[in-house]
N, C-alpha and C positions, 0 to 999 in steps of 0.2 A: 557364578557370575550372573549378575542378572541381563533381560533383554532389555534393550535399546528404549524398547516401548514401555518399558515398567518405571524409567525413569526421562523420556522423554521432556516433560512440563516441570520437573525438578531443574534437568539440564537447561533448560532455555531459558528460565525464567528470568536468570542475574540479567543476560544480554538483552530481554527484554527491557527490561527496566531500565539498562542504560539507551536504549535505543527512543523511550519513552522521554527519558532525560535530556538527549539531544534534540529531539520532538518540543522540549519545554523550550528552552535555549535559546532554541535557532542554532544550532549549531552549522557552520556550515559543510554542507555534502558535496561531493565531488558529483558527476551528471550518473555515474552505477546508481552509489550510494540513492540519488535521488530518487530514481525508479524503481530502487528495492522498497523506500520508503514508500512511496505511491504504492504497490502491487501490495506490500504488505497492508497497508492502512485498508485500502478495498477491501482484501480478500477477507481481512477481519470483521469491516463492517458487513459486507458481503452474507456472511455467517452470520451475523448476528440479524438481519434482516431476513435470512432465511430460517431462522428460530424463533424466528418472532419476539426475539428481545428486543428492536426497536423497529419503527414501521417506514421511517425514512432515515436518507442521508445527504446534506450536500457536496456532492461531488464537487463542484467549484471550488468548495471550501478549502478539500485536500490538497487541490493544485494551487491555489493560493496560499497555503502557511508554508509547504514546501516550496514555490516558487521564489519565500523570502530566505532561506535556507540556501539554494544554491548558487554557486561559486561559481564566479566569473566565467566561461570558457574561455580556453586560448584561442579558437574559433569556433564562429556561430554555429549551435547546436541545433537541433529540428526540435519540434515536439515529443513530451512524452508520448503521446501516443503513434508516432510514425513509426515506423521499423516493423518487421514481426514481431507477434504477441502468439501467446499459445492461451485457447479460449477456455475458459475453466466451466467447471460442470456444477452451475449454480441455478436458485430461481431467480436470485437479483438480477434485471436488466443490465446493469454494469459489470458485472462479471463474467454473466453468459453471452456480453455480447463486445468483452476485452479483444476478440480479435478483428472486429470491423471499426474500432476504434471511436465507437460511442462518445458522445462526451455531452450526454442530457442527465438531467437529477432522476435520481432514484426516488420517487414517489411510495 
């Protein structure tokens, strides 16, 4: 039997794709769904700004195509970024600084 981690990127990959698909769409997301989209889309770009595959990103942007994406509340919801966040161990200013709930562009 193989480990978890030998086939890790094999297993995620379908639900990637569909999660990309509903990212085409517009599909809409329940207020989880939302923030997982948000926290995922970051943390990707995040990585990829810390690899220097690309040199910025507009955070606006993310809150903006997801903000067309979510679904009515039955009552008014706060901001993605209110609540606790758990700060991640990045050099992106956005990610390293996910739990004071930043919301300036990544240069």
């Amino acid at each position: 039997m193989s480990n978890m981690s030998d086939c890790r990127f094999e297993n995620t990959y379908s639900d990637f794709l569909d999660c990309l698909d509903a990212l085409r769409q517009y599909l809409p997301l329940s207020e989880g769904e939302y923030r997982a989209a948000y926290r995922m889309i970051r943390h990707f770009l995040c990585f990829c700004k810390d690899a220097s595959i690309i040199r910025s990103f507009d955070h606006e942007a993310i809150i903006k195509h997801l903000d067309h994406m979510k679904e009515e509340p039955a009552v008014q919801q706060t901001s993605i970024l209110d609540g606790p966040q758990q700060a991640a161990q990045s050099e992106c200013g956005l990610c390293a600084d996910e739990g004071a709930g930043s919301m300036y562009r990544a240069d």
